[in-house]
N, C-alpha and C positions, 0 to 999 in steps of 0.2 A: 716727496719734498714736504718738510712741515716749516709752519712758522708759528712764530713766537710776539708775543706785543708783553715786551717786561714791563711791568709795573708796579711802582714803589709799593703801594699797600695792599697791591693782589696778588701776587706772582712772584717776586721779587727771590724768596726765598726756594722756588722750583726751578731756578734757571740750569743751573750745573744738573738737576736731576733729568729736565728737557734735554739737554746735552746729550748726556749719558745713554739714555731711551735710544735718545735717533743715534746716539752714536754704535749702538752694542747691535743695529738693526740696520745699519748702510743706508739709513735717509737722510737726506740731506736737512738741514735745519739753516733757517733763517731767522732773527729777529730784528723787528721791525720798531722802530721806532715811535711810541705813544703819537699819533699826530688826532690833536684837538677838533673838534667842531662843534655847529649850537647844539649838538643832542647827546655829548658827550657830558660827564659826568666832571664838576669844577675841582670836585675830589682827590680823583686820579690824575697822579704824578706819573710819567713814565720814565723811564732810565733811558739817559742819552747815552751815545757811543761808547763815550769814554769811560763812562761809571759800567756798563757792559762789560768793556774789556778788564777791567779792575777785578770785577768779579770773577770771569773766568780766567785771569791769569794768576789767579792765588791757586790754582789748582793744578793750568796746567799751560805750555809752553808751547807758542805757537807764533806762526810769520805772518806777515800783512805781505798779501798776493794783492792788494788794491780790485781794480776792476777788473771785470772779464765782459769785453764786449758791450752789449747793450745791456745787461744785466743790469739791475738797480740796487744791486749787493756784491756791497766791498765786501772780499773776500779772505779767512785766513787758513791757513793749514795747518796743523797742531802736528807733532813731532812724528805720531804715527801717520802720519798722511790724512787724518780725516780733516775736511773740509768744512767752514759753517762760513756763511754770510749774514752783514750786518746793513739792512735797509736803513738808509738815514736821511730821508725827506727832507729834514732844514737842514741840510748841507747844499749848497749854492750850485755844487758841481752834478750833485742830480738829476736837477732839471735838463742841463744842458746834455745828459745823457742818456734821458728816456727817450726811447719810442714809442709808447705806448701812448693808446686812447683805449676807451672803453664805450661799449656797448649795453644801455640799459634795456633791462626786459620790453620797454616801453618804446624802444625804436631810437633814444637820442642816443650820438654820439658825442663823448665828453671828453675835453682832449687831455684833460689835468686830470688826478682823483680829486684832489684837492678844490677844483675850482668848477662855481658854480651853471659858469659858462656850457650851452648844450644846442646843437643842431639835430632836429631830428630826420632823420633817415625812412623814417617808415612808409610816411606815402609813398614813397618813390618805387619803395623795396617793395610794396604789395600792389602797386601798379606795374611792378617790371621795368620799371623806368631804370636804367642802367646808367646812362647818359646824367639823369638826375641825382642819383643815388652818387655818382663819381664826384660829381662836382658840390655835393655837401661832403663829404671826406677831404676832396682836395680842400674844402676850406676850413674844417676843423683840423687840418693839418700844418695849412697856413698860420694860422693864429693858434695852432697851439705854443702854451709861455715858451720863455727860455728859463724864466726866474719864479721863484716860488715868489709869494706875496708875504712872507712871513719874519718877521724880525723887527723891521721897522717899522716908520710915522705911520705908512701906510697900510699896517700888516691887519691880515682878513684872518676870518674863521669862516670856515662855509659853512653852509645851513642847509646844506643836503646831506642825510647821513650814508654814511660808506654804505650801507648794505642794499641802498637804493640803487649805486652805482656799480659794485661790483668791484672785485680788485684784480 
């Protein structure tokens, strides 16, 4: 599996060649949606969905398969069967469909990429503590969002960078 993060003044113009690459080699290929944060660059534009599919439907012809399962990529199938998925974060329906947390090198569990929010798991994990370690999971599972924080009055940028977290 590979993935893709389009962007207007980086990338923008290698999207159909990333295609073509995983296409002609039976990998799968995902792109991901630009998503923002404070160590992110005010520069960089990313290409949302729709400006995506624009591009790659000038080429070539393909169906919307929507979701598969927990998967966090909409999916489409192009007339010879090959398959790519489209991550798309500020879509509302997202959230309500991850199951994901994640796991920092450093022991916290973070139940969003996105969000700054973090339990960490390590004492428990390196005391053996089973019983402890459960019950910070059951709770960063509880309180993991339903909704991104992004759009509106309210809307955050996080100030931890992706690489800290892990994706």
């Amino acid at each position: 599996k590979a993935n893709m993060v389009p962007m207007k003044t980086v990338n923008a113009n290698e999207i159909l060649d990333v295609l073509e690459y995983c296409k002609e080699r039976n990998i799968s290929i995902r792109f991901i949606e630009y998503m923002e944060n404070s160590f992110a660059s005010k520069d960089i534009k990313g290409l949302k969905s729709n400006e995506l599919l624009e591009i790659l439907s000038a080429k070539y012809e393909f169906s919307d398969d929507g979701f598969d399962g927990s998967s966090p990529s909409h999916y489409y199938t192009m007339k010879d069967g090959y398959r790519f998925g489209i991550i798309e974060p500020y879509e509302d329906d997202f959230c309500k469909k991850c199951n994901r947390i994640r796991l920092t090198a450093e022991g916290n569990l973070i139940p969003c990429l996105y969000f700054d929010e973090a339990l960490s798991i390590s004492k428990a994990i390196k005391a053996g503590d089973i019983k402890a370690a459960a019950e910070v999971l059951k709770e960063v599972i509880r309180t993991k969002p339903e909704k991104n924080r992004w759009g509106g009055d309210d809307s955050e940028i996080s100030s931890r960078a992706f690489y800290e977290t892990g994706g």
